[in-house]
C-alpha angles and dihedrals in degrees: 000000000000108000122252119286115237126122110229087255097048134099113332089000121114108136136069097185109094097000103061089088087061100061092061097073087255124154085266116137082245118041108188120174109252122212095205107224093158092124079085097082087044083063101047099039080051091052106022104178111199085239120013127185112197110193124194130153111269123277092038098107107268087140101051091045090057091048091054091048096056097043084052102048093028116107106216129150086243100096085242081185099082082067084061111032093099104030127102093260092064085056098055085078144243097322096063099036085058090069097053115112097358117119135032130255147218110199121170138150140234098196096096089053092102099121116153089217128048093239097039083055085047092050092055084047093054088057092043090056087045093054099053087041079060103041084062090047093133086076083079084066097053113126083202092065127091127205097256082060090047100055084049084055089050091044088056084053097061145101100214095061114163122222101253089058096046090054081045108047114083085056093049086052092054098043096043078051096049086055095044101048093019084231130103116248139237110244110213128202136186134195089349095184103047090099093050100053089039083056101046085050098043091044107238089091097138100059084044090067103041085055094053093040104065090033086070103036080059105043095036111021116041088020104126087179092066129115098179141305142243128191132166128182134145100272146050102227120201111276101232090048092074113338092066109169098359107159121198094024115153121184121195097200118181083273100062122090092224121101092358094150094042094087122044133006133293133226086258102046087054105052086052093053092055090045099050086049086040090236098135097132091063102058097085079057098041085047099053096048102036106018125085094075099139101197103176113307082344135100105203140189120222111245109211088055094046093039093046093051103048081050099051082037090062097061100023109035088172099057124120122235117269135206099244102154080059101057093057093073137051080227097220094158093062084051095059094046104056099039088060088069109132094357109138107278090000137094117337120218087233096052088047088056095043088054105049092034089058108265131136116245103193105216135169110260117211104188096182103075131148111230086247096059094045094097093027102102133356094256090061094048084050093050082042097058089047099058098036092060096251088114122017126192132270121195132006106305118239104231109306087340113103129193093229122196134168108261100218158325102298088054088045095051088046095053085044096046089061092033079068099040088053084054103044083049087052092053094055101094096036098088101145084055103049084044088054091052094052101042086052085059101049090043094052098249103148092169097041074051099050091038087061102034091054085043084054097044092050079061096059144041116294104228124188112175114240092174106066142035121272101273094068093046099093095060096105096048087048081056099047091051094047083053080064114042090036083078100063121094120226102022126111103222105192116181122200094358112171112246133163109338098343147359126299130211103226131020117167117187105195113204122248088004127119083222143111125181122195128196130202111179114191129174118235096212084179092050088248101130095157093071101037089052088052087049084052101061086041082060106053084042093051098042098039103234095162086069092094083059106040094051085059088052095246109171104199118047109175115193133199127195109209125190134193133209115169098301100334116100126196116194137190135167146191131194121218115196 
């Protein structure tokens, strides 16, 4: 029996210490897959900034990297080797094993700093800072610690914290552990700007910052118990906001060479991964949807889409991708951009179809934002959706100018997805229109049809699908039509019911009406509508579609064969009675 799939940082899984054994297909009770990205501490222990910020898109194992860096430095009285006896990083010799299990740790994370208030924020902070307080508890225990030190100790462990020993308190854990073990100590943090965007979003941003500000001029810069530090987080914000004066800082941001494969999946790794789980036949597909991430001189996968999908695939080989990266976010970034098409200095219509229909939009990338500048002007959105993962890079830059893409599939459906919902909400108010449009199609109108459906598309982004092969190129078009048709009372708009020997686009069953209308969209990627149209109609006789109507004992079906070419629209109809 193959072990369960799950990446260590997968469903359920959130630690690596005492599981890691178990992702390697051991004898364990629980046997996981493990994708071995220990090189990473080679790299670091090689280049070992004082202070390092490593920045990646969410969902690409910051977490569990993290995870695996603090089970390998950390001095415990567990013996943390046997996790690494038989990973790359053993096998990089003497000078790297020495630093295994020598020296302690503080380790906490950001990501639960999401309060609506301020003092609702300060108040997670202040927990985080108690359970990591609690998870050195044997402190309590030092012979090397006074009680001055104790009561310190105590005062970490506490609810009513006041401010001067939150801004204080990663610095008093390093230096309690540097007495108790005489060794300075590695600072950890996750998810560092969490508290920042929740804050930006949430409107007491300011006195975010200078919280976090001084927490970590205290804990990183004038720290003498410090042996060095590691953060990660989504973004790279700007130095002077809250790492003033910070020497020796060194950030590894999606556009560094170093450390390129540390954070997401390769193309090989991959294709093992399908292989071990015997799901080949899958990776044309996985690469399609979760593939085109450029990190550096590395293509990447992300790993939450590819993990969750071997995982669905196991139990469910039929099942269609998902979009599962996406549903992780509210997405607000992609919102904002699209609604900014045609404003004055914003997003232009052209640059918007060059994007989703494949094309490359060069654009000047400023790494270094404050969250309250990231929607402040186009060129910050631009330099936004490139490090949060919605557009990679393509090509060697050409100073601060990138050539920017969408990766994959999965980006390309979220952008279309709100490139429809800005046109259904267009279409709201357009109700003599939209009356117009459905009268045409019960009265058997095809070219008043096609004369409003092209006027509509004009309106909106010409999408031609690059990612996938031809059947699923009509999608957006389908989308576009059900916009439409979503806004007429009275009228039962079904989408990909299943009828006769398959599944047709567009049924519409019109109350109190002896009528049935049925819709098949298709793409002509050649320009030739006519025949597709024609394809169309072949398509709703062979495969039966009518069969949903005819079953009710509805008399007249009329059917209508539409067909799309970048914004041009052919239609043709029959009725059958």
């Amino acid at each position: 029996m193959s072990p369960e799939f799950k990446y260590i940082s997968g469903k359920g899984v959130e630690d690596f210490n005492g599981k890691y054994n178990a992702y390697q297909g051991s004898s364990t009770t629980l046997e996981y897959y493990y994708i071995d990205k220990t090189l990473m501490l080679r790299d670091f222990i090689d280049e070992r900034p004082m202070v390092s910020l490593f920045t990646r898109p969410r969902r690409f194992g910051k977490t569990l990297n993290m995870d695996m860096i603090r089970t390998f430095f950390e001095k415990t009285e567990e013996d943390t080797s046997v996790y690494f006896k038989d990973k790359k990083i053993w096998e990089c010799g003497e000078k790297y094993r020495n630093y295994q299990g020598k020296y302690p740790v503080v380790s906490i994370s950001l990501k639960g700093i999401n309060g609506t208030t301020y003092e609702e924020a300060r108040g997670f902070l202040v927990k985080t800072i108690n359970e990591e307080a609690r998870r050195l508890s044997f402190l309590s225990e030092s012979p090397k610690l006074d009680e001055t030190d104790q009561e310190l100790l105590k005062q970490l462990k506490t609810k009513e914290m006041s401010n001067d020993s939150l801004v204080y308190s990663i610095r008093e854990l390093t230096e309690l552990l540097e007495k108790h073990y005489d060794k300075k100590v590695i600072v950890l943090i996750d998810e560092y700007d969490v508290p920042l965007a929740k804050a930006n979003e949430n409107g007491y941003y300011d006195e975010m910052v200078l919280l976090i500000r001084n927490l970590f001029e205290n804990g990183l810069k004038t720290n003498k118990s410090l042996k060095f530090a590691i953060l990660t987080g989504c973004l790279r914000v700007a130095k002077e906001s809250i790492f003033t004066g910070l020497n020796n800082f060194k950030i590894y941001s999606i556009t560094d060479k170093s450390f390129d494969e540390t954070f997401g999946f390769t193309d090989n790794e991959v294709r093992e991964l399908l292989k071990y789980y015997g799901q080949e036949e899958y990776y044309e597909t996985v690469k399609a949807w979760y593939d085109g991430y450029r990190f550096g001189d590395v293509e990447v996968y992300c790993p939450w889409d590819v993990i969750n999908f071997c995982s669905d695939h196991r139990t469910d080989p039929g099942l269609a991708p998902k979009n599962y990266w996406a549903n992780t976010s509210g997405n607000s970034v992609i919102s904002h951009f699209i609604e900014s098409v045609n404003e004055p200095h914003k997003l232009t219509k052209m640059e918007l179809e060059q994007l989703v229909n494949g094309g490359i939009v060069q654009k000047e990338i400023n790494p270094e934002l404050t969250y309250k500048e990231l929607y402040s002007s186009i060129d910050n959105l631009w330099s936004t959706l490139f490090m949060t993962g919605y557009l990679t890079q393509r090509g060697e830059p050409d100073g601060d100018r990138y050539n920017l893409v969408i990766p994959n599939r999965e980006i390309r459906n979220i952008i279309t997805s709100h490139i429809l919902k800005m046109f259904k909400e267009s279409i709201k108010d357009d109700g003599k229109t939209v009356g117009e449009f459905c009268d045409a199609l019960l009265k058997q109108n095809p070219e008043k049809v096609e004369g409003i459906f092209t006027d509509y598309m004009k309106k909106t982004i010409s999408i031609r699908d690059t990612f996938v092969k031809k059947p699923t190129k009509e999608n957006f078009y389908h989308g576009l039509l059900l916009g439409i048709l979503g806004f007429k009372e009275n009228w039962s708009v079904m989408s990909n019911r299943e009828s006769g020997d398959g599944f047709s686009d567009i049924l519409i069953r019109i109350e109190d009406e002896d009528v049935g209308i049925v819709i098949e969209v298709k793409y002509a990627s050649d320009g030739n509508l006519e025949k597709e149209c024609e394809n169309a109609l072949g398509q709703i006789t062979n495969a039966r579609y009518t069969e949903a109507f005819e079953q009710e004992e509805i008399h007249k079906i009329i059917k209508y064969g539409i067909a799309c070419y970048k914004k041009q629209c052919k239609v043709v109809m029959k009725i059958e009675e």
